[in-house]
N, C-alpha and C positions, 0 to 999 in steps of 0.2 A: 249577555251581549248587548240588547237594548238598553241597560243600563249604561254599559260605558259610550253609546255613541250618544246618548242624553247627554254625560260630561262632556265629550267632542264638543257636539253642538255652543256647549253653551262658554267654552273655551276658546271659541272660534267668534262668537257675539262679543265676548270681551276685548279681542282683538281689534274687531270693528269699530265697536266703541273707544276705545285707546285713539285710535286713528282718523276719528270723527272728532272728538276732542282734544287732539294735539294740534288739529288742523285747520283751516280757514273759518272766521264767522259765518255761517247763512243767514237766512230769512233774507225777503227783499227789500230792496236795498233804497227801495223809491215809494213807499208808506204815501199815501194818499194825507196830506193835510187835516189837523182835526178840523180847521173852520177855512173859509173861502179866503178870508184875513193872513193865512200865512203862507209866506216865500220861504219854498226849501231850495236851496242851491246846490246841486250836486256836487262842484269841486270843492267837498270839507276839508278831508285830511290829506287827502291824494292816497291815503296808504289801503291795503283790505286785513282784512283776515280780524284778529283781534283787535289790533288797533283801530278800524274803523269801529269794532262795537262800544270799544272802550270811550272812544269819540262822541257816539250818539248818546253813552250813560253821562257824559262829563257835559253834553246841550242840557241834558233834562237837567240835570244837580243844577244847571244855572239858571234854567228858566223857573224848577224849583225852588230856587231861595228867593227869586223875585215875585213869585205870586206868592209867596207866605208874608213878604213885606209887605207887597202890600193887599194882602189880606189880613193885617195886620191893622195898617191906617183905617182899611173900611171898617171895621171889627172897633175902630175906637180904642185900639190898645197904645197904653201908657210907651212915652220915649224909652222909657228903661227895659219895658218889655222886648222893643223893638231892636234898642240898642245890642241885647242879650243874644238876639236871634242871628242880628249881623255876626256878632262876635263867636260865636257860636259854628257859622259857617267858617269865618275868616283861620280859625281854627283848626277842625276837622278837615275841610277840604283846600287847604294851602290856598285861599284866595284871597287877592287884592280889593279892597269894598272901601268905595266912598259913596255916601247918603248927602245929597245938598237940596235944600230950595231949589225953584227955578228961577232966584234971581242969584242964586251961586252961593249962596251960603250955607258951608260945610257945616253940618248936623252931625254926620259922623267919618272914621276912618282908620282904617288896622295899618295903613303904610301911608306914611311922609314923602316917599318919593313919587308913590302915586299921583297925590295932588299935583307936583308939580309938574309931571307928565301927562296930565287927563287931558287938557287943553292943544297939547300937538295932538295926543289921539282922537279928541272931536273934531280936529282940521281936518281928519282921514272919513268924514263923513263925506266928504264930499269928492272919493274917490268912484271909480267904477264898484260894480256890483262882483266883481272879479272877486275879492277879498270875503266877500259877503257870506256868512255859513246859510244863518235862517233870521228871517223878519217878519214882523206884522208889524199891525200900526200902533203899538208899546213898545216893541221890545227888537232891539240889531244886534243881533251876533257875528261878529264879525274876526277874524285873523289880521294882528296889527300888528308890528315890530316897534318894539319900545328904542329911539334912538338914543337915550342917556344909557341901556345898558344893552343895548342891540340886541334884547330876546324874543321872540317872538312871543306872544298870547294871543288867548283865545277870551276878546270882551264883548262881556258883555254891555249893553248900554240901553235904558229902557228909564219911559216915563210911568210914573206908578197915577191910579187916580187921581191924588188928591195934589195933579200937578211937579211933584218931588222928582229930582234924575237920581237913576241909583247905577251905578256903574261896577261891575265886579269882573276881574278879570282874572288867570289861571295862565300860568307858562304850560307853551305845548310837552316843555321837558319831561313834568311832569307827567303828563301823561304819557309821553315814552317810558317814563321810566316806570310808572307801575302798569304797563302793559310788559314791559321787561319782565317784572317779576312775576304777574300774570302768566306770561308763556312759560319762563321758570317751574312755575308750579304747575300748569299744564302738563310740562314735560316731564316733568318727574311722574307726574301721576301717569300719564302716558306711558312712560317706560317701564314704571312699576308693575303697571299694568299687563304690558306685555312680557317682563321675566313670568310673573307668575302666569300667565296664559305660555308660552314658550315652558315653563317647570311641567304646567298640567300637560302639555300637548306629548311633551316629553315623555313624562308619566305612561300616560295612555298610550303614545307608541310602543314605550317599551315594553308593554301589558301585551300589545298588540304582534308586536315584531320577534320578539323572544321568542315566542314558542314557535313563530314561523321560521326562525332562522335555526332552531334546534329541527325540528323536521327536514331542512334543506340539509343540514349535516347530515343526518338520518341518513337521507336518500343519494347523497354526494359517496359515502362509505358501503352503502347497501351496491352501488353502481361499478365499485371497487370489490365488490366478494366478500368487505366488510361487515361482519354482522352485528361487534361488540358494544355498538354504541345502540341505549336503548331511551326511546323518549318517554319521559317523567311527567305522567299526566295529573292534574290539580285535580280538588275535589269540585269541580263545577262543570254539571253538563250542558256544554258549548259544544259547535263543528269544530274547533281547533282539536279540543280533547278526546274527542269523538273519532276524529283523523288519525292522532296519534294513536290511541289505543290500538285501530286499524292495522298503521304500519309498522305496530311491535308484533300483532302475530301475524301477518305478512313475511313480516326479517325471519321471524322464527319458523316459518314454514318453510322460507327458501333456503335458511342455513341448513335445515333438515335434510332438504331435497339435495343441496349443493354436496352435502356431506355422504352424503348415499352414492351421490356421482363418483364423489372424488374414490371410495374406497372401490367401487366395481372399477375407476381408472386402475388403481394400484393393482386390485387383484387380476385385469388385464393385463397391466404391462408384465406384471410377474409371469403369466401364461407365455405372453407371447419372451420374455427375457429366457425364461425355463426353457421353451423349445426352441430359440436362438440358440442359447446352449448346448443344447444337446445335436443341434444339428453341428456347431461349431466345433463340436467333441469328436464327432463323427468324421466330420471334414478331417479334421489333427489328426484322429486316428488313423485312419485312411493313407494320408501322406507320408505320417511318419513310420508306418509298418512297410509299407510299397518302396522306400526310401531307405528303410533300414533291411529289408530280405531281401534288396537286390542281392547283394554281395553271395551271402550264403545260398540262396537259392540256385544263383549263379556256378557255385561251387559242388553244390549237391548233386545239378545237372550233370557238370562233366564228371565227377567219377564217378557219377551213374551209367553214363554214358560208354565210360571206360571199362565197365564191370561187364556192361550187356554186349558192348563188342571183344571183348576178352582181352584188352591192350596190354593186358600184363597178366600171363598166365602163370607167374609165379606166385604159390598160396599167400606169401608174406605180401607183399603186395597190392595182393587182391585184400586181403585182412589190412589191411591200409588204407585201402579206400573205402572199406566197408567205417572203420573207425574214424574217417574225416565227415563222410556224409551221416553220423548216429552225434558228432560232436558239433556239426552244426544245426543239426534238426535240436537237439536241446539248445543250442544258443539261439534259434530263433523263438522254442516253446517259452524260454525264459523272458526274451524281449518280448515277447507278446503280451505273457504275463505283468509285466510292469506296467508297462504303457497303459493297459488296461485298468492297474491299481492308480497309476498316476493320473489317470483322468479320473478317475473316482475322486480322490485325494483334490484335484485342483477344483472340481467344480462340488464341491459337497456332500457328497454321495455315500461318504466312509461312516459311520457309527463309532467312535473310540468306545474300550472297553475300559476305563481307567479304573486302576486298585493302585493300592501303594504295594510298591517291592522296593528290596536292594537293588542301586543299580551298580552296587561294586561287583556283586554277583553275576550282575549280566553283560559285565565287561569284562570279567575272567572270564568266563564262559565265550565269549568273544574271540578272545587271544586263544583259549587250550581248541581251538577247531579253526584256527589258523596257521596251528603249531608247523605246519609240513613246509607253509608260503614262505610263513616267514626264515625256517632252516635253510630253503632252499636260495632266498635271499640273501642267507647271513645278516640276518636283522637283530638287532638286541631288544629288547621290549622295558624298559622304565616305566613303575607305575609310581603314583604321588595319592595314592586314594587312603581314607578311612577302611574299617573293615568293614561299617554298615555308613550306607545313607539312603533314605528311604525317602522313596519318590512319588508322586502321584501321577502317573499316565498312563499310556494303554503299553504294555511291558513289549508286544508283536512289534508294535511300529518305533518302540525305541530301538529297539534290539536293529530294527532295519537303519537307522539313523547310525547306530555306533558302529555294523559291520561296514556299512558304504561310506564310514570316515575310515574304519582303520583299512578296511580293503583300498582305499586311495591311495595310505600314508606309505603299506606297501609300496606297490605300485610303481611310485615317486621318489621313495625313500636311497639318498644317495650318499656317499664317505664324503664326511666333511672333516677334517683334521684328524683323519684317521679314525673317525667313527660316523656308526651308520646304526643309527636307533630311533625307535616311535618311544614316544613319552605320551603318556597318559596322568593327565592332573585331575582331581575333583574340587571344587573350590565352593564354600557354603555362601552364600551371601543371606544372611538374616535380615538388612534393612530391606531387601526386596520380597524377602521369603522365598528365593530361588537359589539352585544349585546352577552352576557352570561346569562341563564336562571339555577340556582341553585335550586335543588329538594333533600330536607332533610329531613330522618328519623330519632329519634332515636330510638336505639337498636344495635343488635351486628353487629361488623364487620366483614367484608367481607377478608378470610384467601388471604395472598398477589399471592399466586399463583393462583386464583379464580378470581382475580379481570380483567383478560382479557379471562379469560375461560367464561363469565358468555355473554359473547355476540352471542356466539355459540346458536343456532337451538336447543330447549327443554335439553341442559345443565340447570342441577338441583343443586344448592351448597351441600344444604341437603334436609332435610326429610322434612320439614317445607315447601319447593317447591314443594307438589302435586297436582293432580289433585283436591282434595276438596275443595280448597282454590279458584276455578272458571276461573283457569291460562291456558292457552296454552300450553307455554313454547317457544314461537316466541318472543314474545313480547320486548325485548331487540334486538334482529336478527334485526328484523323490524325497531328501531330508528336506529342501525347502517348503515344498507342500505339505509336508508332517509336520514341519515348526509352524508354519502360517496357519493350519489350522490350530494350534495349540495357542497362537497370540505370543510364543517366545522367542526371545530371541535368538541367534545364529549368526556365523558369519566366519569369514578366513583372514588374516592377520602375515604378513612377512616376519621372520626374523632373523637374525643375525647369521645363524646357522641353518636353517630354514621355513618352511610353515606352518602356522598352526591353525586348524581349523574347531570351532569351537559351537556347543549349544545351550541353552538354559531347559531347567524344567521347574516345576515346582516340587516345594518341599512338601512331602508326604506329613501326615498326621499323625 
């Protein structure tokens, strides 16, 4: 950690620096005179920043070439030496240089147009001191516009010892324009500067931020019940690492906890769903036993009634109502009985015993203990079955499924073109691995809105479903909750001649 806020620190200096260097010259601006002898004039360039510095280095370059000249003449150095020195300047630093006597006679000079413009600019001595940069008693620096080619410069004009005027002058342009490239390169280095301090800061943010914005994730998901996101702690111990580690066995304690919760939730609601159920069963049972023994009870009373006041003292009679009230005490023992299986059946309570059998067997077996209903109806029976097909279920509850189809088909079973017959199909289906068992009456159909109403608990289609006819009114309830628990399918079908009601099982091994 102290190591990286070293790098901070010193990525943040660079900046400064970058900033301090792209930007205005300092130091002050009003330098105290080296001797009592020299005039500074404050109005030089009129500009700041670099161009004033660049300004103050372009006085010295000039008052420098004029004390080497003439440190030169005092020195006793040869014309050629001197000549070399001028030339030398006139060169390197773009300047205008005439050397004359003081009775005017040119000694040297790097520009022809000079000479001929020297003499308007010594008339400009004798302006105000406006113009004036810096003087003593050698040497006037001063700002003058040349009118043969209207530039401005910056001349200088000074007596050397040994009497000699030496005049050297410098376009301001000039020095805009290598303060131009000056700031140029300032700026660049500047900007430079600052990508790579902006790279580094970058850097270390993202050193810095990354793992803090993975732990905000962390805690945004953990605040969500989220557990799955886990933070990725580096090999260095630091508080960020130190944090994370923290908040990964945190998560994993509270997924713990939260997991503990959720399972005593489920195995509460199961408790309180389980005795919802059971009271709801109880409710149903309840209604539907009270709602279905009216009628019989009803009936039981009065020729009991009948017997105990002797309203028919004729034996037959009386053995008449003895046979009415014995025929409905079994028709309610029997509802009783179902209702009872069928709340078993609907809310899960039955255990199937499943083996595999023939069910060809157990739908003859079906018809020969029908044989009287259906005489008595003059009913034909068509079967379409294999001799064996072998099934896997509980054999009890199929057997209940095939009697309370064919006990319906009776029932219902009506002359349609001069016949009256149940049909019985078995059909193998191999792509499913399931058998279909087909139960067919004819007579009328079943109206389309009826035809999934009629699975319902003592739902009656019409008049023709009552209690005369020896029905319950379960008995459809009852295959549906034997098929629902088995996951097969079921269901009733119109046709032409009339309906068919139909179930699947699977196919035995």
């Amino acid at each position: 950690m102290k190591t990286w806020k070293k790098v901070a620190s010193a990525a943040l200096a660079a900046m400064v620096f970058a900033s301090l260097t792209a930007g205005c010259g300092g130091g002050d601006k009003k330098k105290e005179a080296a001797n009592s002898n020299e005039i500074v004039v404050g109005a030089s360039f009129e500009l700041t920043g670099n161009v004033a510095n660049y300004g103050k280095s372009t006085l010295s370059g000039l008052k420098m070439a004029f004390d080497e000249v003439n440190k030169a003449y005092n020195t006793n150095q040869s014309e050629k030496v001197i000549t070399n020195i001028l030339s030398n300047y006139a060169a390197k630093s773009n300047y205008d240089i005439i050397l004359e006597t003081q009775d005017g006679i040119n000694l040297y000079t790097s520009n022809e147009n000079f000479i001929q413009t020297i003499n308007e600019m010594n008339a400009l001595r004798s302006n105000t001191n406006r113009n004036i940069i810096y003087a003593n008693k050698n040497v006037n620096i001063k700002k003058v516009k040349d009118p043969s080619d209207n530039i401005t410069y910056i001349l200088l004009s000074g007596s050397l010892d040994n009497n000699y005027n030496l005049y050297i002058r410098m376009p301001i342009s000039s020095i805009q324009e290598s303060v131009k490239i000056s700031n140029t390169f300032l700026y660049l280095i500047g900007g430079i500067t600052l990508i790579i301090a902006a790279i580094l800061i970058t850097f270390i943010s993202k050193r810095f931020t990354e793992p803090i914005q993975e732990l905000n994730e962390i805690a945004e998901k953990m605040a969500r019940l989220d557990f799955s996101k886990k933070f990725h702690p580096k090999d260095v111990d630091d508080e960020i690492n130190a944090l994370g580690r923290s908040i990964n066995i945190m998560s994993d304690k509270l997924e713990a906890t939260i997991q503990q919760l959720r399972n005593s939730n489920v195995e509460l609601e199961k408790d309180i769903e389980e005795k919802s159920k059971i009271e709801e069963m109880r409710t149903q049972f309840i209604s539907d036993v009270s709602h279905e023994l009216k009628t019989p009870i009803a009936l039981i009373q009065g020729y009991a009634e009948g017997l105990v006041e002797n309203v028919n003292s004729d034996e037959e009679n009386r053995q008449f109502y003895a046979n009415v009230i014995l025929d409905e005490a079994n028709k309610m023992d029997k509802l009783v009985k179902q209702l009872l299986e069928l709340m078993k059946l609907e809310y899960g309570k039955r255990e199937f015993q499943n083996a595999n059998f023939n069910i060809t067997e157990l739908i003859q077996e079906v018809i020969r203990k029908s044989k009287v209903m259906l005489e008595e109806n003059n009913i034909e029976v068509r079967m379409d079955m294999p001799e064996e097909v072998i099934v896997f279920a509980d054999e009890f509850y199929i057997e209940q499924v095939v009697t309370n189809y064919f006990t319906n088909a009776i029932k219902h079973a009506k002359e349609v073109f001069n016949e009256k017959y149940i049909k019985i199909k078995i059909e193998t289906r191999k792509k499913t691995n399931k058998v279909r068992i087909y139960v067919f009456n004819t007579g009328d159909n079943i109206e389309e809105e009826n035809l999934l109403r009629i699975w319902r608990r003592f739902y009656k289609v019409d008049s023709s479903r009552n209690r005369d006819n020896g029905g319950t009114g379960i008995g459809l309830a009852l295959v549906k909750a034997i098929m629902n628990n088995y996951n097969n399918d079921f269901g009733v079908q119109n046709k032409d001649t009339g309906v068919e009601f139909y179930f699947d099982l699977d196919i035995g091994k």
